[in-house]
MIDOSE-1310 file (N, C-alpha, C; in nm, 2 decimals, decimal comma, always signed):
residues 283
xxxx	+20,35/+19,78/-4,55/+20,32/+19,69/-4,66/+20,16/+19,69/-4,68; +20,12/+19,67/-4,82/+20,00/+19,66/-4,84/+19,90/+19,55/-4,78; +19,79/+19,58/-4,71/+19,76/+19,46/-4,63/+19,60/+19,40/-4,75; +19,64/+19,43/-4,86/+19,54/+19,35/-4,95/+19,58/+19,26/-5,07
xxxx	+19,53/+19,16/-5,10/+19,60/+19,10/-5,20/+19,61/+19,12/-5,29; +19,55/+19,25/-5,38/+19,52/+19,34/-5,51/+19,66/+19,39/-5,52; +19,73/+19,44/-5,41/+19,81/+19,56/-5,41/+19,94/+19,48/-5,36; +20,06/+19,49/-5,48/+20,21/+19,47/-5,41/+20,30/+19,55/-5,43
xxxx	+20,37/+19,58/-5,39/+20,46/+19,65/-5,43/+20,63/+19,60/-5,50; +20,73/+19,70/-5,62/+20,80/+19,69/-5,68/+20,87/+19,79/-5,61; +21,04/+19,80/-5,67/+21,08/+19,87/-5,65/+21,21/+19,88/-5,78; +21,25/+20,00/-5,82/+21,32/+20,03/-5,90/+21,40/+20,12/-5,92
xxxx	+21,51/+20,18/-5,96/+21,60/+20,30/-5,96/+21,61/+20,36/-5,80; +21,55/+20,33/-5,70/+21,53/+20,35/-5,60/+21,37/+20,44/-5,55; +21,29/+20,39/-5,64/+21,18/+20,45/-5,59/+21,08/+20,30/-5,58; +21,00/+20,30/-5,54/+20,86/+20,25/-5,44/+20,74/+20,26/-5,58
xxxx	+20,67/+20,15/-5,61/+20,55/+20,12/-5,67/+20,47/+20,06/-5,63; +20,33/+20,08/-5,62/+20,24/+20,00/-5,59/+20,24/+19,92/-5,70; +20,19/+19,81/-5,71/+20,09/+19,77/-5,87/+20,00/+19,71/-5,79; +19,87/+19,76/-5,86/+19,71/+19,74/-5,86/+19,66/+19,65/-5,99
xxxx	+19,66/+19,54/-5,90/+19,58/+19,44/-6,03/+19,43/+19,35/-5,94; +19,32/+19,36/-6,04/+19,22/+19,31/-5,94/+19,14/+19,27/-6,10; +19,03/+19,23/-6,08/+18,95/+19,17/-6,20/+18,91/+19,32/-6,32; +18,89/+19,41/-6,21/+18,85/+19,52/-6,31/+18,94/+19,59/-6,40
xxxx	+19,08/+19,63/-6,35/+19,18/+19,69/-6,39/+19,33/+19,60/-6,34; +19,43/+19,73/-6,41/+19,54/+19,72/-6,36/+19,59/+19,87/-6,33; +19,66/+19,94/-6,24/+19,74/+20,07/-6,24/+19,85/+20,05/-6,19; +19,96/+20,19/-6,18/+20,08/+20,17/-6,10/+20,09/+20,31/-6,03
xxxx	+20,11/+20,27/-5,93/+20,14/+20,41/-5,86/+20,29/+20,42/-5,76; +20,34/+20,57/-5,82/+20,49/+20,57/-5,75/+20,46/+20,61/-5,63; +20,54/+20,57/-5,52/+20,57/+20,67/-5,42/+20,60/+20,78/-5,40; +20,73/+20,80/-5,48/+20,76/+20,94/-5,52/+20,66/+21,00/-5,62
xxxx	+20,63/+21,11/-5,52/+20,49/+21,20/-5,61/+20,36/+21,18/-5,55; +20,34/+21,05/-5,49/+20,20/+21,03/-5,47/+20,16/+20,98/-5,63; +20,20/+20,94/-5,69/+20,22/+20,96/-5,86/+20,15/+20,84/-5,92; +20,02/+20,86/-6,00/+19,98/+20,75/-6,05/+20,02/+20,74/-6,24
xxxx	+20,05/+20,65/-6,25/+20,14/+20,61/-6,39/+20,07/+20,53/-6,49; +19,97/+20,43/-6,45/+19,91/+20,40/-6,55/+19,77/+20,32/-6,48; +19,65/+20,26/-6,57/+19,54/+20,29/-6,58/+19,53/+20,21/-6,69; +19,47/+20,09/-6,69/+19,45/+19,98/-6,78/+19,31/+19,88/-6,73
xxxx	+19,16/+19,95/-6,80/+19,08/+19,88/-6,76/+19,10/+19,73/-6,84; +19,03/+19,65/-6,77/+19,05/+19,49/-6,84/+18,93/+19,48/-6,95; +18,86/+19,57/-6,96/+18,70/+19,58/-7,04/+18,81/+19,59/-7,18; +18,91/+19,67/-7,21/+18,91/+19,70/-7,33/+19,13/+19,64/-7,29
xxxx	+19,20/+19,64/-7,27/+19,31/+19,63/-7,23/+19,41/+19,77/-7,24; +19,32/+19,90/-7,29/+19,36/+20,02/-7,35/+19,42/+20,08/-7,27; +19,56/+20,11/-7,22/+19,60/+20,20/-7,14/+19,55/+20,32/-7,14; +19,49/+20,43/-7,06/+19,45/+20,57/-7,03/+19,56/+20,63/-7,04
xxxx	+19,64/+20,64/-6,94/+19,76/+20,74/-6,92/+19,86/+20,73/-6,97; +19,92/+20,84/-7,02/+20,04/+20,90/-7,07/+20,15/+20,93/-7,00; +20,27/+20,84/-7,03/+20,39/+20,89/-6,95/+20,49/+20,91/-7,06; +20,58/+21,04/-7,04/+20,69/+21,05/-7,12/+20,78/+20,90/-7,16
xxxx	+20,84/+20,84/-7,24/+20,95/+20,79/-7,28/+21,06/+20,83/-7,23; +21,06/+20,95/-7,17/+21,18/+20,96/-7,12/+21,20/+21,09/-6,95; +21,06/+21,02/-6,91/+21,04/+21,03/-6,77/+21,18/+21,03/-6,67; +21,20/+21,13/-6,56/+21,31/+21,11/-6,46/+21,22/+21,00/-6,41
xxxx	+21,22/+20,85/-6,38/+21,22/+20,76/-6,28/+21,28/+20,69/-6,14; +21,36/+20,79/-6,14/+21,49/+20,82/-6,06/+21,48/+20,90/-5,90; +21,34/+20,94/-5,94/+21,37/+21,09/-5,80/+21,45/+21,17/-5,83; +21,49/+21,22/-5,95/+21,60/+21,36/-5,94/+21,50/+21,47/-6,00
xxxx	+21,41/+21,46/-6,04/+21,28/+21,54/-6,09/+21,15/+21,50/-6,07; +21,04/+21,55/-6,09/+20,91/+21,50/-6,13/+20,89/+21,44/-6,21; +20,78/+21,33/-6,24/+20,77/+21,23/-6,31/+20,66/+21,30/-6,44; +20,73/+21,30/-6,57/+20,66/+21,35/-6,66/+20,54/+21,26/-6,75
xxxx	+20,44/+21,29/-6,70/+20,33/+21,20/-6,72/+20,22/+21,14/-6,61; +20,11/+21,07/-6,66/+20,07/+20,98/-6,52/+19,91/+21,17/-6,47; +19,99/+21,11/-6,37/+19,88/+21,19/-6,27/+19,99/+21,27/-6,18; +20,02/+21,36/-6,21/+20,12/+21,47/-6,12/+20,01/+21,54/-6,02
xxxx	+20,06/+21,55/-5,90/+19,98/+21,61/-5,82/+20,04/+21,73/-5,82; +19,92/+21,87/-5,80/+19,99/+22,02/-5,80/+19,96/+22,05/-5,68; +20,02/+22,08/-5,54/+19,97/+22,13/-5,42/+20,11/+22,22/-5,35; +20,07/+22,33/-5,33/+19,95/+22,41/-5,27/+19,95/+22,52/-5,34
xxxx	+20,02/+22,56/-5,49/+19,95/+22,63/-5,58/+20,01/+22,53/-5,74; +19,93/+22,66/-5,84/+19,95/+22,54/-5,97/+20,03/+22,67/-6,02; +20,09/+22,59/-6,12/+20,23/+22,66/-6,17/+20,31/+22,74/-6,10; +20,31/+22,89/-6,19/+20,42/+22,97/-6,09/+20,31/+23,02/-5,98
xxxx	+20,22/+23,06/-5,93/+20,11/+23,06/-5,87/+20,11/+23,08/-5,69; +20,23/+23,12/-5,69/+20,29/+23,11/-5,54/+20,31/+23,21/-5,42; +20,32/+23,35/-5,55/+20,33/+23,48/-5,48/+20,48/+23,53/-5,49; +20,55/+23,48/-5,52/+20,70/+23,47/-5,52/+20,73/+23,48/-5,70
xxxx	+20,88/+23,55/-5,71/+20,92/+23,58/-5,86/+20,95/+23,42/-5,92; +20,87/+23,40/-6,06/+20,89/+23,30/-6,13/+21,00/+23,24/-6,11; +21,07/+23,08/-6,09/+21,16/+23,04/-6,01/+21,16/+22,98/-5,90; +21,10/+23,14/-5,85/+21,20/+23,16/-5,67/+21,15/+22,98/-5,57
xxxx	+21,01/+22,95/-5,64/+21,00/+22,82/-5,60/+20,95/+22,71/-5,67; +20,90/+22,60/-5,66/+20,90/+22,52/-5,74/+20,77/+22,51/-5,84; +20,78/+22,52/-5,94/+20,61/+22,50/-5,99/+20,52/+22,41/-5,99; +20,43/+22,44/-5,96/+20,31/+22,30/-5,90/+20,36/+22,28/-5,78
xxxx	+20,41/+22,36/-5,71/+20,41/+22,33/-5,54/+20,53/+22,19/-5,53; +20,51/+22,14/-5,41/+20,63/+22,10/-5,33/+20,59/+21,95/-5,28; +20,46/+21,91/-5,32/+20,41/+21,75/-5,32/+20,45/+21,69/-5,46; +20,50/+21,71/-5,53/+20,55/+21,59/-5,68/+20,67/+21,52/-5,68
xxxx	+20,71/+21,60/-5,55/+20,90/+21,54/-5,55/+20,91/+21,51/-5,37; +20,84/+21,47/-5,34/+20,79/+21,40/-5,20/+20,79/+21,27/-5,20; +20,86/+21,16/-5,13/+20,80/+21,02/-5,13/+20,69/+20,99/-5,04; +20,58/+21,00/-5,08/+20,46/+20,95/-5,03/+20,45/+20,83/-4,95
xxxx	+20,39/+20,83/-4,82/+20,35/+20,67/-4,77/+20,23/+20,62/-4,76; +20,17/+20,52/-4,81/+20,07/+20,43/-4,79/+20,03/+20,41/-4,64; +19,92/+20,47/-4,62/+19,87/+20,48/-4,46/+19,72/+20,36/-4,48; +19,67/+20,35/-4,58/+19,55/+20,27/-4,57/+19,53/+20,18/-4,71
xxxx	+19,51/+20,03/-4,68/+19,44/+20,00/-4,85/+19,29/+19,90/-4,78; +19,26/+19,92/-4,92/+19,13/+19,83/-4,88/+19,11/+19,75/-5,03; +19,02/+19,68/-5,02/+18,96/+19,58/-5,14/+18,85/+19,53/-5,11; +18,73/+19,52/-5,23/+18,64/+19,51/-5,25/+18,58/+19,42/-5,40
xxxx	+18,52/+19,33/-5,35/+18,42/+19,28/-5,51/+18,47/+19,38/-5,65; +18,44/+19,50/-5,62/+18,40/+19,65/-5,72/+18,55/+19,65/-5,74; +18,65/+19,67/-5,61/+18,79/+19,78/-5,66/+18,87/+19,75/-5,54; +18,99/+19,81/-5,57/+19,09/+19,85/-5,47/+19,14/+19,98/-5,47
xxxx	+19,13/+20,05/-5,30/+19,16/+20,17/-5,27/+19,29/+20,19/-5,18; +19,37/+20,25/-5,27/+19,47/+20,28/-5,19/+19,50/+20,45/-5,11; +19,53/+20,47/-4,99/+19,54/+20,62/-4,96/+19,65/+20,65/-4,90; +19,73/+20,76/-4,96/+19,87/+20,80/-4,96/+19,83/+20,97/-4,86
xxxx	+20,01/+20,98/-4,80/+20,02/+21,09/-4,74/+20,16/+21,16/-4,74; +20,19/+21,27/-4,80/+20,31/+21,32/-4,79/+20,40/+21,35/-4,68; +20,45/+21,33/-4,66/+20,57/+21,37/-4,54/+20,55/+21,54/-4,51; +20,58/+21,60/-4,58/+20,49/+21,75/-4,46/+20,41/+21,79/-4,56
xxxx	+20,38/+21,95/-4,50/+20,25/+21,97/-4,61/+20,31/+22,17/-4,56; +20,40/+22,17/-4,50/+20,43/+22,29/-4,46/+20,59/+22,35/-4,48; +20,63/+22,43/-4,58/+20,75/+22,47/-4,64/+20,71/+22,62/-4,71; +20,83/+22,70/-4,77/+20,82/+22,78/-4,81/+20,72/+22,82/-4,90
xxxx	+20,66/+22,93/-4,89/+20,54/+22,94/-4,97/+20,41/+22,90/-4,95; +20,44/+22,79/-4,84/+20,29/+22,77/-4,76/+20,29/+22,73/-4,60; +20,30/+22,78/-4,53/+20,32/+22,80/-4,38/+20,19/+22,75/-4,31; +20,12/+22,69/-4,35/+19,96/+22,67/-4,22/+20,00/+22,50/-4,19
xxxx	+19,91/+22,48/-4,10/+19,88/+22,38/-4,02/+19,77/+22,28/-4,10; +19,80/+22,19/-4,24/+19,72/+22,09/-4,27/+19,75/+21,98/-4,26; +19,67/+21,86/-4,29/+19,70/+21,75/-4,34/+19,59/+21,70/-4,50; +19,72/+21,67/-4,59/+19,64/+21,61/-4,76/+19,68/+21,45/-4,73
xxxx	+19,55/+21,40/-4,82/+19,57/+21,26/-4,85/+19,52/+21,28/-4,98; +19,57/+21,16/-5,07/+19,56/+21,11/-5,19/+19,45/+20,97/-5,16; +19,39/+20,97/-5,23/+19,29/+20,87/-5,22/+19,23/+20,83/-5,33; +19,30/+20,72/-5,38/+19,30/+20,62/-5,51/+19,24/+20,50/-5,51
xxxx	+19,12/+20,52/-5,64/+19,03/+20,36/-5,66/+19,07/+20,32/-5,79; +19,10/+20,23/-5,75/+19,11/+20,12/-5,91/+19,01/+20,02/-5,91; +18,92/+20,06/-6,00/+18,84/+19,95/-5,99/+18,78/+19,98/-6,20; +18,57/+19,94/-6,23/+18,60/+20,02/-6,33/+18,62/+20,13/-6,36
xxxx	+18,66/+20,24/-6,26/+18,69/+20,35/-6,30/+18,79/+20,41/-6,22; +18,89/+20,53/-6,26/+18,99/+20,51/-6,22/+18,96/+20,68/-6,13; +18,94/+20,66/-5,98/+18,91/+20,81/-5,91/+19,01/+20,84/-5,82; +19,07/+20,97/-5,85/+19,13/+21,02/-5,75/+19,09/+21,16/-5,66
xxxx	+19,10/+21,13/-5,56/+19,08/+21,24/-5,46/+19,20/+21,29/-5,41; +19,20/+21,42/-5,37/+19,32/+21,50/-5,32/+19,25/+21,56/-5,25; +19,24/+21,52/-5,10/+19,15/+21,60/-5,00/+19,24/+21,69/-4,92; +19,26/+21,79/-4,84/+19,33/+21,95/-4,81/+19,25/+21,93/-4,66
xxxx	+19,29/+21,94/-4,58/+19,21/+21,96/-4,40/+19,28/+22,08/-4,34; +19,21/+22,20/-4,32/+19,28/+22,30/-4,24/+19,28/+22,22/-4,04; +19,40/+22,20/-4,03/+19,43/+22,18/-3,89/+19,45/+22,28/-3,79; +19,51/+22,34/-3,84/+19,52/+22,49/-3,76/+19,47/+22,58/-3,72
xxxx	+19,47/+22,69/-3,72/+19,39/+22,82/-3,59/+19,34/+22,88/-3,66; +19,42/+22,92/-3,79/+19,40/+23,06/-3,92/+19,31/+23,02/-4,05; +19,23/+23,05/-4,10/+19,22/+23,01/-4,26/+19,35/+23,02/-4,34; +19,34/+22,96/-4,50/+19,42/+23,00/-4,55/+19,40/+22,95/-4,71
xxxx	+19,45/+22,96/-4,80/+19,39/+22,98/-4,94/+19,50/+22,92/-5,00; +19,46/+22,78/-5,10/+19,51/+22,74/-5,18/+19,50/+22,67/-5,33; +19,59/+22,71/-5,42/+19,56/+22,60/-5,56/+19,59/+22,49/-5,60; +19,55/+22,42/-5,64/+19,59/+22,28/-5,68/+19,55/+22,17/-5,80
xxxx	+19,62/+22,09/-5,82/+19,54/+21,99/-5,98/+19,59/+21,87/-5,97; +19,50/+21,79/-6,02/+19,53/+21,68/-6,05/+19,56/+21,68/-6,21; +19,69/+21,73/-6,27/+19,74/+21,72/-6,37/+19,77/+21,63/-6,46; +19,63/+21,51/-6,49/+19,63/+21,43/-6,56/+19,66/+21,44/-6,73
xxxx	+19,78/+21,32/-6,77/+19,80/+21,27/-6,92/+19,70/+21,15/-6,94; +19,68/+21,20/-7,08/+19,55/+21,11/-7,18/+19,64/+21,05/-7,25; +19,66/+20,95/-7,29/+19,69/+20,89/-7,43/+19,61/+20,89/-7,52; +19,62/+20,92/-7,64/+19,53/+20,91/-7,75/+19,68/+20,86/-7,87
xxxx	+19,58/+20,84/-7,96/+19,64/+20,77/-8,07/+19,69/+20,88/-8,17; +19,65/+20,94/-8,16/+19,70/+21,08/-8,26/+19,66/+21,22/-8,21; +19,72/+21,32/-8,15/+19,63/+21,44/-8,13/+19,60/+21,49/-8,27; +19,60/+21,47/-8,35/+19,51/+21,48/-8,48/+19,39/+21,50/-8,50
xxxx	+19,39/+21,36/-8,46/+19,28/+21,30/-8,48/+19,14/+21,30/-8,33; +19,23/+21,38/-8,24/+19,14/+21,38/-8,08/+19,04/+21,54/-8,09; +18,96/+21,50/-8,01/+18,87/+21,58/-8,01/+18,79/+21,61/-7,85; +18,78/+21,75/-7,81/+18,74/+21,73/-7,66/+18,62/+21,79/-7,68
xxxx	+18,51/+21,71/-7,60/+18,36/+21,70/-7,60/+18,28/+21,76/-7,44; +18,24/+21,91/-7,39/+18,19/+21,89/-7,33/+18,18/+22,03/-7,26; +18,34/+22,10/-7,34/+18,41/+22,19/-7,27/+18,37/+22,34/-7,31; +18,30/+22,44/-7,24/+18,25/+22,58/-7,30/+18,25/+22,70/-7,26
xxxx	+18,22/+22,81/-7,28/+18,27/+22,94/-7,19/+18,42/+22,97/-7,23; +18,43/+23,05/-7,17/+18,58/+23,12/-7,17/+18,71/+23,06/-7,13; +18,82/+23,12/-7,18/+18,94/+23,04/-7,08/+19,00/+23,13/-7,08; +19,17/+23,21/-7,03/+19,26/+23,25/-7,04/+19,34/+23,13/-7,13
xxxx	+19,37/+23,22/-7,21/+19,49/+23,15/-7,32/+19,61/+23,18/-7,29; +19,71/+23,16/-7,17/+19,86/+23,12/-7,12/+19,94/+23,13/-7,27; +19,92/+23,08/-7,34/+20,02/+23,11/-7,50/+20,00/+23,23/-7,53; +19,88/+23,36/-7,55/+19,85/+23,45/-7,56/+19,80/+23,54/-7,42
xxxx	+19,94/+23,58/-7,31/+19,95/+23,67/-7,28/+19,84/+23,65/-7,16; +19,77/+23,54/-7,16/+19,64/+23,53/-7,07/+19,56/+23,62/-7,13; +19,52/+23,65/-7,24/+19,39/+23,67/-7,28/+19,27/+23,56/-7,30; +19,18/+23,64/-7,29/+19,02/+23,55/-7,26/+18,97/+23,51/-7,38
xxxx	+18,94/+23,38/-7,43/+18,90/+23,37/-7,50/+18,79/+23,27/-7,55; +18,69/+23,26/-7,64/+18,58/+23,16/-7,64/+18,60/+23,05/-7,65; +18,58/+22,94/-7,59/+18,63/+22,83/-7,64/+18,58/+22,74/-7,77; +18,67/+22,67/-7,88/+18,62/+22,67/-7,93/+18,54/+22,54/-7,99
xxxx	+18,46/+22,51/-8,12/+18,36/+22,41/-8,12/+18,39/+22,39/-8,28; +18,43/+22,29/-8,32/+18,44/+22,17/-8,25/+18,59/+22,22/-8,16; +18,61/+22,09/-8,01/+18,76/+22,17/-7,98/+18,86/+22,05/-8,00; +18,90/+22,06/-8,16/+19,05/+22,01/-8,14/+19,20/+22,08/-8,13
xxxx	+19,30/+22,01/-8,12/+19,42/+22,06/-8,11/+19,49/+22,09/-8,21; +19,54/+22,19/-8,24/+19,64/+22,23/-8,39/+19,74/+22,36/-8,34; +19,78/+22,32/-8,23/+19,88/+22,42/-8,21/+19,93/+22,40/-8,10; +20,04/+22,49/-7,99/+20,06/+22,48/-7,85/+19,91/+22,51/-7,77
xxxx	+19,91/+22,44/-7,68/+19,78/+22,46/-7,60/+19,80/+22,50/-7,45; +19,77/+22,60/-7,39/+19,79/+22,61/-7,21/+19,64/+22,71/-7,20; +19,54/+22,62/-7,15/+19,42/+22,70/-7,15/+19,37/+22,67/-7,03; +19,34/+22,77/-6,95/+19,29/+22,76/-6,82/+19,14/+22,81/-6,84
xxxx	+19,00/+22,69/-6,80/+18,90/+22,69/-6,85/+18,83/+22,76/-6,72; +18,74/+22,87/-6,75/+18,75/+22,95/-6,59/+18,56/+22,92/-6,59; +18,53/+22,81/-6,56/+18,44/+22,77/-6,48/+18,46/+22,59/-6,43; +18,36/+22,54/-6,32/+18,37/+22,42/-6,24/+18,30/+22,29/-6,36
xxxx	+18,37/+22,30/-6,45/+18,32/+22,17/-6,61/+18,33/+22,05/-6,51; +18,20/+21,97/-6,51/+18,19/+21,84/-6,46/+18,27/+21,73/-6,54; +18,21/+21,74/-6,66/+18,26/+21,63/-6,75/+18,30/+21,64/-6,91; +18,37/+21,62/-6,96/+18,43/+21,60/-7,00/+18,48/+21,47/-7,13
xxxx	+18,45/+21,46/-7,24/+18,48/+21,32/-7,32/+18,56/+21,38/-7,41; +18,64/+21,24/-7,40/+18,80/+21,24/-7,55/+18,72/+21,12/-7,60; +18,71/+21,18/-7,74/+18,70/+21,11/-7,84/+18,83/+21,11/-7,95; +18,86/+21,02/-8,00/+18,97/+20,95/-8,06/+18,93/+20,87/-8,18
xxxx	+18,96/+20,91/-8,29/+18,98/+20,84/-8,42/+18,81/+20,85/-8,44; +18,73/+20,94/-8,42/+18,56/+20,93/-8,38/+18,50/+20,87/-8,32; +18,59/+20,81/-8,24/+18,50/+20,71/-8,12/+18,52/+20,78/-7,99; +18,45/+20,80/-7,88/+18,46/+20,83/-7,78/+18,52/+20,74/-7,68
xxxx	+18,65/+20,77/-7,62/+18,72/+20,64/-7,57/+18,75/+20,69/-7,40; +18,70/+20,78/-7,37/+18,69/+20,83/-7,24/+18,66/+20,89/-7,17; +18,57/+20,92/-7,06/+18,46/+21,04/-6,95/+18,59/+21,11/-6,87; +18,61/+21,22/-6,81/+18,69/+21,26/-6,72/+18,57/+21,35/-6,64
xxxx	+18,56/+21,31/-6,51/+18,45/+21,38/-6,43/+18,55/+21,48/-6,36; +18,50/+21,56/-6,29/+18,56/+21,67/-6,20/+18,45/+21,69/-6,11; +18,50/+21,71/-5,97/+18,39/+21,73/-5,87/+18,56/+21,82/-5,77; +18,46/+21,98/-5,74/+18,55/+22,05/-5,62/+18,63/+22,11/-5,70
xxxx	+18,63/+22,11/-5,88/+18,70/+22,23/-5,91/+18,69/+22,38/-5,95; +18,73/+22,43/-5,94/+18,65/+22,60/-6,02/+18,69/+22,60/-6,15; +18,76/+22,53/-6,22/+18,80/+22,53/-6,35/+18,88/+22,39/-6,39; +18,93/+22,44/-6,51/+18,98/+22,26/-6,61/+19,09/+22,33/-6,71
xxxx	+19,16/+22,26/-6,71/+19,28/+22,31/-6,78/+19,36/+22,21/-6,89; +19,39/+22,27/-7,03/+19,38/+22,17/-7,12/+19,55/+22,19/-7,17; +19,59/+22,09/-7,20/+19,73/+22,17/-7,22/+19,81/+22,05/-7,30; +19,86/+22,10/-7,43/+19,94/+22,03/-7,53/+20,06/+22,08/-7,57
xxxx	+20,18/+22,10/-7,55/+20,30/+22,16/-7,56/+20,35/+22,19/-7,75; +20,29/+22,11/-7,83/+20,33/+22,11/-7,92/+20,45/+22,06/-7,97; +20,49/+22,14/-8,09/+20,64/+22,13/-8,10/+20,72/+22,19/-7,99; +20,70/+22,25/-7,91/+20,76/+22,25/-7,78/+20,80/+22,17/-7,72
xxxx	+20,78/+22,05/-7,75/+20,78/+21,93/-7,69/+20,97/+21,92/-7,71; +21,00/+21,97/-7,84/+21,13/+21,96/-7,83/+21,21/+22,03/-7,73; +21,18/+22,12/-7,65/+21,24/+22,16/-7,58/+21,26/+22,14/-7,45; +21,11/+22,07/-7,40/+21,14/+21,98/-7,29/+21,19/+21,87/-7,25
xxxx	+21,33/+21,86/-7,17/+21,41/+21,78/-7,15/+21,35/+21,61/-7,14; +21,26/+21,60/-7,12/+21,18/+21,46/-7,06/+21,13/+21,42/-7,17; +21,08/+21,52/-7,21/+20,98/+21,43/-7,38/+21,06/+21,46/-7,46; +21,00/+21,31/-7,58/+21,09/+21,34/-7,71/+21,02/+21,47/-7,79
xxxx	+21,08/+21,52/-7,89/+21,01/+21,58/-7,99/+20,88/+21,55/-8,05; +20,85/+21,44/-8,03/+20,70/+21,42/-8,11/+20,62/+21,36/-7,99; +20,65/+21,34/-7,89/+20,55/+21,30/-7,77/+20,42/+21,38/-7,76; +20,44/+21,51/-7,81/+20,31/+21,59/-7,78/+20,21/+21,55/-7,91
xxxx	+20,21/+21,45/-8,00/+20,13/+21,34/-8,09/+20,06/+21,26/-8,00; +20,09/+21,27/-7,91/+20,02/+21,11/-7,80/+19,97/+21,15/-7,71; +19,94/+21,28/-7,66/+19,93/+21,25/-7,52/+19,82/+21,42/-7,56; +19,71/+21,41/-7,44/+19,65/+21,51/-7,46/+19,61/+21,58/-7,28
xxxx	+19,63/+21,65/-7,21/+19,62/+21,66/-7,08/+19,47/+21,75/-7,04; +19,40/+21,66/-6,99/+19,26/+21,73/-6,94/+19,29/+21,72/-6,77; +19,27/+21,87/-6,75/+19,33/+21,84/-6,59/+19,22/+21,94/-6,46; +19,17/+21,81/-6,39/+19,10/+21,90/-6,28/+19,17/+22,00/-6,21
xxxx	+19,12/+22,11/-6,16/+19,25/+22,19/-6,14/+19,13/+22,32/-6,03; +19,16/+22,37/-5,93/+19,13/+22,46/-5,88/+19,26/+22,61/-5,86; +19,19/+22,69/-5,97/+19,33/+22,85/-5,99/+19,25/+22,94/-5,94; +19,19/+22,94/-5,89/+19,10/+23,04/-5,85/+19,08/+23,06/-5,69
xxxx	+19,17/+22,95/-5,61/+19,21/+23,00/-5,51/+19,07/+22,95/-5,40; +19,11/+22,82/-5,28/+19,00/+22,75/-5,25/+19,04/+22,82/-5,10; +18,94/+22,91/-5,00/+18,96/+22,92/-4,88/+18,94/+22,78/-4,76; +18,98/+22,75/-4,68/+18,96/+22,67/-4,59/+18,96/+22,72/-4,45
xxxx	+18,86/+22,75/-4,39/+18,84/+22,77/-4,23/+18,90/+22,66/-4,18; +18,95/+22,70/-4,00/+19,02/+22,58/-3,93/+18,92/+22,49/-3,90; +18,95/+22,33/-3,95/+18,85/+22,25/-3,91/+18,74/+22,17/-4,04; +18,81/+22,28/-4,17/+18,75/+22,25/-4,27/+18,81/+22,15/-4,38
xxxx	+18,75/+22,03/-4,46/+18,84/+22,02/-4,55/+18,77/+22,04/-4,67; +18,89/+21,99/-4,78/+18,79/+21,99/-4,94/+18,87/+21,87/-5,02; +18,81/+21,85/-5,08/+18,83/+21,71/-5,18/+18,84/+21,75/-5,36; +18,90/+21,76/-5,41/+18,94/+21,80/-5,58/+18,93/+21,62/-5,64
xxxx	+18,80/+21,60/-5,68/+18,81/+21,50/-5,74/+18,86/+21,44/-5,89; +18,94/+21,35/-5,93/+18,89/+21,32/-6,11/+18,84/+21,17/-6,10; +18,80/+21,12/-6,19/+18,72/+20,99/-6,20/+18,74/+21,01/-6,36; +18,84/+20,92/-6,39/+18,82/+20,84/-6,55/+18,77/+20,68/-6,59
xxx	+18,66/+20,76/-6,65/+18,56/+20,63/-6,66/+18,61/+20,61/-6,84; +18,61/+20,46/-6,83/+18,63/+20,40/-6,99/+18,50/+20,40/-7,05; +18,49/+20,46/-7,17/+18,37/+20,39/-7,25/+18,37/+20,31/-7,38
């Protein structure tokens, strides 16, 4: 049990929630997943995160929306034929346990830990923690510790949903250089200025972009920091959206995904760790 008075816990369809309510904010975080769901500074009452309407909440899938964690590669990214294992690795459909909370004047920090970290497709000796502040800004850490004898090389993301009011009307501020375009075959391509959305989007941004602003309706309504990634990955399904079991047909209107993300493949010596940070700050 949570030993702070910020942090209680719910429980529903048979999964495990934190809720985080303190002067600064409010969030929710599942157990299943390590999964953070929402993100409501009290400065503006504006929810940040995006969750499908029609999310598994259940544990029979990953939770569509929120903060999905990708560990220990992102997508198919595994070495193995498309399928053969799960995409985004094998921590999103894990029930997580709460090993530490704290509270502070500033925030409340809660730190989660998966049940293994060693299964098909990734065989070494680590330990990951999740390490979540709710306070005014909403940071998550995904720190990796090699335990073991061997090095060994992995991908990972913090797969964050944006809410915005219209992807129409959204605009991302900050973002430059090249990407691989995933819709086009992974060809390279410039990114573009101004950069809004008008089509399917899967763009893997191939340098370490600190920061990051969504702006919305012309106002700038959000910072997304990155610290520990080699790249940033932007991704809007479109009318695709219809074909994804979880979202409705028009969900890809609402939600815009800016995601810290290391694809480029992070070594760890035994004894080493690394930290993939994001921090969303309201403005």
């Amino acid at each position: 049990m949570p030993s702070v008075n910020s942090v209680t816990v719910s429980e529903n369809n048979g999964l495990t929630f934190l809720e985080i309510n303190n002067k600064s904010a409010s969030a929710r975080v599942s157990l299943f997943g390590g999964h953070v769901l929402s993100y409501i500074p009290k400065a503006d009452n504006q929810e940040r995160l995006w969750v499908s309407p029609h999310a598994y909440l259940n544990g029979e899938r990953p939770i569509r929306g929120g903060i999905p964690v990708c560990w220990p590669w992102f997508s198919e990214s595994h070495g193995h034929e498309k399928g053969a294992l799960p995409a985004h690795g094998f921590l999103r459909t894990q029930v997580w346990k709460l090993i530490h909370s704290q509270e502070t004047d500033e925030g409340t920090t809660v730190e989660l830990a998966p049940n293994f970290t060693r299964a098909e497709g990734f065989e070494y000796d680590c330990n990951v923690r999740l390490v979540i502040y709710v306070g005014l800004t909403l940071e998550v850490s995904l720190i990796t510790e090699n335990t073991g004898v061997v090095p060994f090389t992995y991908n990972c993301a913090l797969h964050t949903y944006f809410h915005v009011n219209h992807i129409n009307t959204t605009l991302l501020k900050g973002i430059e250089g090249d990407y691989e375009d995933k819709v086009d075959s992974m060809s390279i391509k410039s990114t573009p200025s101004p950069y809004n959305i008008s089509g399917e989007t899967d763009r893997i941004h191939l340098k370490a972009i600190e920061s990051v602003i969504i702006e919305v309706d012309g106002v700038d309504t959000t910072e997304v920091n990155s610290r520990g990634n080699d790249s940033l990955v932007v991704w809007n399904p479109w009318q695709g959206a219809a074909s994804i079991s979880d979202m409705d047909a028009f969900g890809y209107k609402h939600m815009i995904c800016v995601e810290s993300t290391i694809t480029q493949g992070k070594s760890l010596k035994p004894g080493e760790q690394h930290a993939l940070t994001q921090t969303v700050v309201p403005i």
